[in-house]
Kinemage of the C-alpha trace (Angstrom):
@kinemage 1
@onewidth
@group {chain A} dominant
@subgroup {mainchain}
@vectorlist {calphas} color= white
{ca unk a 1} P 214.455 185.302 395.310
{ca unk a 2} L 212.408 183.659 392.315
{ca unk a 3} L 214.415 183.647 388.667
{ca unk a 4} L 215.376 180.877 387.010
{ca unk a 5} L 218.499 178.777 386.449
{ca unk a 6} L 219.108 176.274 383.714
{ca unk a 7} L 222.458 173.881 383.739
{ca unk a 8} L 223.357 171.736 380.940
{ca unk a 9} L 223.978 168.149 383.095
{ca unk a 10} L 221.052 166.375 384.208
{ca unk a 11} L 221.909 166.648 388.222
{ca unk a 12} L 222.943 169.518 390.358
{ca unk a 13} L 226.877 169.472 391.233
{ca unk a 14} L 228.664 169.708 388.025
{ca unk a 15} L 232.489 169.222 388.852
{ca unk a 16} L 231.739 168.093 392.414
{ca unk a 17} L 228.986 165.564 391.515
{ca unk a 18} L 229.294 161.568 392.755
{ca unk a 19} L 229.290 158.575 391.199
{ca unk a 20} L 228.081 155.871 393.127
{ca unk a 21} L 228.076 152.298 392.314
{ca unk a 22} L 227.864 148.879 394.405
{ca unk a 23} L 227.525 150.465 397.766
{ca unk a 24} L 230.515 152.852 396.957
{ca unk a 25} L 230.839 156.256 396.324
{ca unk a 26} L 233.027 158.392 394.489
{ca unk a 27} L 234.163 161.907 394.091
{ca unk a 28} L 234.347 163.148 390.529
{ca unk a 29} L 236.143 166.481 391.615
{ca unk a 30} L 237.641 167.873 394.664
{ca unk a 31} L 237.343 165.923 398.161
{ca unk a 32} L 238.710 169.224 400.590
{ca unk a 33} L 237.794 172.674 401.033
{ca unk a 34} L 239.488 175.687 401.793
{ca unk a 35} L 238.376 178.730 402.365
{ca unk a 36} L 234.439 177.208 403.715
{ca unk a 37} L 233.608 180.846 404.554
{ca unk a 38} L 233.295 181.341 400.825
{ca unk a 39} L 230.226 178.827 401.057
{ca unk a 40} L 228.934 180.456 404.284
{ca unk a 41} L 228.464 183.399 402.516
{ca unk a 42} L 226.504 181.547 399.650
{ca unk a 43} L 223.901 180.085 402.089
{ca unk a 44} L 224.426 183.090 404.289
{ca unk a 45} L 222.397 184.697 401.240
{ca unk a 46} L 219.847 182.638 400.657
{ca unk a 47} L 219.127 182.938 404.745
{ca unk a 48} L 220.814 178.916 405.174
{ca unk a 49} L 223.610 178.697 407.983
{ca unk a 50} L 225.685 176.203 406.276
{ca unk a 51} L 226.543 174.219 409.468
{ca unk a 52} L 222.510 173.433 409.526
{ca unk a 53} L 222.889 171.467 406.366
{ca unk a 54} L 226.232 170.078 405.365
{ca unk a 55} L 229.028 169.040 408.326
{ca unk a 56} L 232.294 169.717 407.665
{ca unk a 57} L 235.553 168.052 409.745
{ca unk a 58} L 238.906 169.896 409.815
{ca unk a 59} L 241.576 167.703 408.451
{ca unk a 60} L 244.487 168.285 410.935
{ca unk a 61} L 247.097 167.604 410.204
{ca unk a 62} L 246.883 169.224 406.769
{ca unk a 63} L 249.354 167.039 405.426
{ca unk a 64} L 253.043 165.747 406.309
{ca unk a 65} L 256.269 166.971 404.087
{ca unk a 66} L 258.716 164.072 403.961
{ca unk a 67} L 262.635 165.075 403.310
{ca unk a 68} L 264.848 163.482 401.639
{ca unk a 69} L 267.013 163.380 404.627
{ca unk a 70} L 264.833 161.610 406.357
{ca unk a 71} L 263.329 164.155 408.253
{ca unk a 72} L 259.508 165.657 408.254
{ca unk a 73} L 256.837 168.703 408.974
{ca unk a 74} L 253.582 168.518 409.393
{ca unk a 75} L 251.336 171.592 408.914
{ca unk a 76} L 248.854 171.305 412.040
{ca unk a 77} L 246.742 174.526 413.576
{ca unk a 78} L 248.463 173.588 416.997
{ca unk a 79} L 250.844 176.726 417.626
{ca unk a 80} L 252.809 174.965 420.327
{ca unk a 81} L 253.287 171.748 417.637
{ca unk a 82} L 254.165 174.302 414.845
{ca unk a 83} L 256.779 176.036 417.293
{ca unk a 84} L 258.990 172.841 418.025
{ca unk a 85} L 258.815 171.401 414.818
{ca unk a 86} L 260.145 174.617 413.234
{ca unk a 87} L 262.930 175.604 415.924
{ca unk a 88} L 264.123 172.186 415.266
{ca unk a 89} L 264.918 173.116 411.320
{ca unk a 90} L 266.122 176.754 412.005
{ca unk a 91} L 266.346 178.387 415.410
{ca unk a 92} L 264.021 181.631 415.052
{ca unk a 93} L 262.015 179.970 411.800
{ca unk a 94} L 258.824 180.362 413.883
{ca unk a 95} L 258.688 184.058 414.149
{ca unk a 96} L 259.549 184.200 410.659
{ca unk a 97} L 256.680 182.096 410.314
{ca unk a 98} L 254.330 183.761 412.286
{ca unk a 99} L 254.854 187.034 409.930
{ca unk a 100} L 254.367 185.122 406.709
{ca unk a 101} L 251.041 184.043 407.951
{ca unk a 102} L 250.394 187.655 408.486
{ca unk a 103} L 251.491 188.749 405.117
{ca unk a 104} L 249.448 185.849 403.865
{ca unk a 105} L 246.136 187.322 405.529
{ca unk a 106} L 246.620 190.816 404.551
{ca unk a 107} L 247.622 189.985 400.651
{ca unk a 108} L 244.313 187.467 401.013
{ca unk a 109} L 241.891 190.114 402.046
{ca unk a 110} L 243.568 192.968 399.882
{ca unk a 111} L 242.674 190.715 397.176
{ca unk a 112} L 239.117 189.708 398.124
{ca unk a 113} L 238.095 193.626 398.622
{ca unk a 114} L 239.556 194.963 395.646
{ca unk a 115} L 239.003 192.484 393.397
{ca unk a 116} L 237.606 189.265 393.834
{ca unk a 117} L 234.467 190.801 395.653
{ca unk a 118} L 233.651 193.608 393.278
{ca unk a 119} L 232.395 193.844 389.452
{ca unk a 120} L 234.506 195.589 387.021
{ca unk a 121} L 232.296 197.065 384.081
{ca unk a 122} L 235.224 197.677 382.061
{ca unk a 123} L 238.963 196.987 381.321
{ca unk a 124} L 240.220 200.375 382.507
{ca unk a 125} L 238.153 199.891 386.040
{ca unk a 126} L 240.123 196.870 386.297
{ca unk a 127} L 243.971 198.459 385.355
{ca unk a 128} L 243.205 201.530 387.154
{ca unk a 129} L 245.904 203.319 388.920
{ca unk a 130} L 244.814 202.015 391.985
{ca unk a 131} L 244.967 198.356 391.299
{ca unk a 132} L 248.354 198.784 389.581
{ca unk a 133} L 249.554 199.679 393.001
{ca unk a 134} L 247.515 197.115 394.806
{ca unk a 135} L 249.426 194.437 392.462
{ca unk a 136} L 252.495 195.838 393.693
{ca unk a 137} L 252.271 195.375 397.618
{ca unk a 138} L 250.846 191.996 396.446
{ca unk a 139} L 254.414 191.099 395.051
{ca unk a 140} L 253.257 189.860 391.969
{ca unk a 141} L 256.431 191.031 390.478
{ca unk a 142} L 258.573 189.021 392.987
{ca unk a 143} L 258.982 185.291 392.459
{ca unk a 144} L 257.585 182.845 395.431
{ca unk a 145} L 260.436 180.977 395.934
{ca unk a 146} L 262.958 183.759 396.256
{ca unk a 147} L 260.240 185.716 398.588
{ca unk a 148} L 260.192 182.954 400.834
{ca unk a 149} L 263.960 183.123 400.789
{ca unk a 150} L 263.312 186.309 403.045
{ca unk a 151} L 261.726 184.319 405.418
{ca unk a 152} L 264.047 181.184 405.896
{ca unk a 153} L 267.411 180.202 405.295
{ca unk a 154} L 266.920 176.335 405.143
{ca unk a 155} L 266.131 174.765 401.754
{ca unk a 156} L 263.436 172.375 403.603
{ca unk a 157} L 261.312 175.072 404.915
{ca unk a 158} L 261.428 176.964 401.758
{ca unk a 159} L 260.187 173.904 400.114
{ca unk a 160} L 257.344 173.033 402.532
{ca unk a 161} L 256.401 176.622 402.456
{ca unk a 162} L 255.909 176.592 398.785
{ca unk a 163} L 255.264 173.406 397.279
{ca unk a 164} L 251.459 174.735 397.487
{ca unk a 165} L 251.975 176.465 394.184
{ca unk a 166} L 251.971 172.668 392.120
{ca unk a 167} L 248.228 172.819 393.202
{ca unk a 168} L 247.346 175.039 390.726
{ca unk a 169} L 250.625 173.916 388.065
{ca unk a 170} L 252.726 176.463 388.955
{ca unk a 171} L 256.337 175.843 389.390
{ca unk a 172} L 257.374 177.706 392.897
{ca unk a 173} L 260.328 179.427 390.862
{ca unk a 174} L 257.476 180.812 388.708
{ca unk a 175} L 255.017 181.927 390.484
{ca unk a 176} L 254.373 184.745 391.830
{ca unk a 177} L 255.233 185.738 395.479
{ca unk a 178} L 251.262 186.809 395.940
{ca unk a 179} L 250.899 182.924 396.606
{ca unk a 180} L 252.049 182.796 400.075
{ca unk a 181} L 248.377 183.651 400.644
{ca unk a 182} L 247.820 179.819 400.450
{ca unk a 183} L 249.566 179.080 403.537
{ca unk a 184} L 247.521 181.584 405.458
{ca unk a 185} L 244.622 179.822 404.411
{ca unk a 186} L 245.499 176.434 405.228
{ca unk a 187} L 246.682 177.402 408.067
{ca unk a 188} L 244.453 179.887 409.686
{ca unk a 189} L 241.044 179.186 407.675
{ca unk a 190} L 241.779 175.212 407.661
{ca unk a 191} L 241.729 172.642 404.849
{ca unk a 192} L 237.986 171.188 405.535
{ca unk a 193} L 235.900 167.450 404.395
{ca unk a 194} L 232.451 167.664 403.664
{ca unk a 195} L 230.654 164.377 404.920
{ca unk a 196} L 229.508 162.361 401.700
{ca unk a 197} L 231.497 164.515 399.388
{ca unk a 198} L 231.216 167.877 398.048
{ca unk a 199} L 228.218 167.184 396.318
{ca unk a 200} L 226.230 167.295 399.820
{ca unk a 201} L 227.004 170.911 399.556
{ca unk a 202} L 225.907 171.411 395.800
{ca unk a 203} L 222.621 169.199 397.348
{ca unk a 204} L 221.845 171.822 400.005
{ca unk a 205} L 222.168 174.328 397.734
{ca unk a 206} L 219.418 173.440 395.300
{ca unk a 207} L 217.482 172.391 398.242
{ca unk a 208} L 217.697 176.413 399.216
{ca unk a 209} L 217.463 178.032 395.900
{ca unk a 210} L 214.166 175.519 395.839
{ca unk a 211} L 212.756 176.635 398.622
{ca unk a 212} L 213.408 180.593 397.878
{ca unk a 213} L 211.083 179.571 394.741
{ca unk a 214} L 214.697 179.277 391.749
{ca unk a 215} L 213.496 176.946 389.059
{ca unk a 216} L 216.681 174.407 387.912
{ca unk a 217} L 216.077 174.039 384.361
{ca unk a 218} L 218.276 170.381 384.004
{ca unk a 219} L 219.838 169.287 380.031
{ca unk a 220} L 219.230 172.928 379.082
{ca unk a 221} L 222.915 174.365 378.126
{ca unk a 222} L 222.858 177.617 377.421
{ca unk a 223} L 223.033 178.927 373.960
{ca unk a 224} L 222.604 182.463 374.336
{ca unk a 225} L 222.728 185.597 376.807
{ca unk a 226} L 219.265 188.443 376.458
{ca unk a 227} L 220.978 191.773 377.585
{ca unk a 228} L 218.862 193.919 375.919
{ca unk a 229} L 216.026 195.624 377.874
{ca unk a 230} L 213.671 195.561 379.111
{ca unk a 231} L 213.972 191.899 380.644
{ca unk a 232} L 217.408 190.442 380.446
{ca unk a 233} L 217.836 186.568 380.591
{ca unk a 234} L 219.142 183.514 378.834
{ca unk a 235} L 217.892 181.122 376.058
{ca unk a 236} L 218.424 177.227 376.899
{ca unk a 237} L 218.756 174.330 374.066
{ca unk a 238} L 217.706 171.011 374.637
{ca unk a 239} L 214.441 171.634 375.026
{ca unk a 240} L 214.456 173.812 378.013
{ca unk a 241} L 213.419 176.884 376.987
{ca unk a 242} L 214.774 180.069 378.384
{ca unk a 243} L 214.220 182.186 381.626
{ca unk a 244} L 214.274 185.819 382.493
């Protein structure tokens, strides 16, 4: 691989990084993972399998909705689980469910091949005629809550099924109906813990763009980008230079 990489913190990490004092240790970003085929992919590059270097342990159940009536779902990858807990809100609520997860997977995967996965060299690539119609059978003109509405009739399961918005500071009435890709993911792909933090993961990671020969240029923030030719690159501060 070679090439260079310069970061402007003194450790490897940056928003998943530890702190660790008396014997304890402490996250300084994120403690759960969705989506760990993302980071498969990563290692998958730089010829790693992930599971050689980092073990990661399902969290099931994801979590447990509590109703003010006293009454309470919890999201769990066991079907038959899922099934009674459902039927016991709203006879038929687990069918419905069932095709939301679907909807879920294709609106995730629409997403990742036309846009998240691709480079767009300029704004009319991007609001082409094509994605303009993409955004539409994402719903992105719909609002979540009153999607889900389609789905079930009661108010709890609308609630548990799109609380998941707040993650990101979105009010459920706001945002749009393209988020009911986040329940496919929790559900299907899993909410995952790294042992020893995230950080283990940002530690394998340097250990494999070490050994494919990447110098880590540490307290080096980047002050400028080299696109000119012939030999794009970057120019560091701090004393550490530049690569190309």
């Amino acid at each position: 691989v070679g090439g260079g990489h310069l970061r402007e913190g003194g450790e490897g990490g940056g928003r998943c990084a530890e702190i660790v004092r008396d014997g304890h240790r402490f996250d300084v970003g994120p403690t759960i993972i969705l989506v760990p085929s993302a980071f498969e992919e990563a290692f998958g590059a730089m010829g790693v399998k992930l599971e050689d270097v980092c073990e990661f342990v399902r969290v099931d159940p994801t979590y447990t909705v509590h109703f003010h009536d006293g009454s309470k779902l919890s999201l769990t990858n066991d079907l038959q689980r899922m099934e009674k807990q459902l039927e016991s809100f709203e006879p038929g609520s687990f069918r419905s469910f069932l095709s939301l997860l679907r909807q879920g997977h294709d609106h995730l995967h629409m997403t990742l091949k036309a846009i998240a996965h691709r480079n767009f060299y300029s704004i009319f690539e991007f609001f082409s005629l094509s994605n303009f119609f993409l955004l539409l059978r994402l719903n992105v003109l719909r609002k979540h809550y009153s999607y889900i509405k389609r789905y079930f009739a009661d108010s709890r399961l609308r609630s548990a099924f799109t609380f998941q918005d707040m993650y990101i500071g979105v009010s459920p009435y706001d945002a749009p109906a393209t988020f009911s890709l986040l329940q496919y993911t929790e559900f299907c792909d899993g909410v995952w813990y790294c042992k020893g933090g995230l950080c283990r993961i940002a530690d394998a990671l340097v250990d494999a763009c070490n050994a494919a020969g990447v110098s880590i240029t540490y307290r080096s923030p980047v002050k400028s980008i080299v696109v000119d030719p012939p030999v794009p690159g970057a120019r560091g501060g701090g004393g550490g230079g530049g690569w190309k």
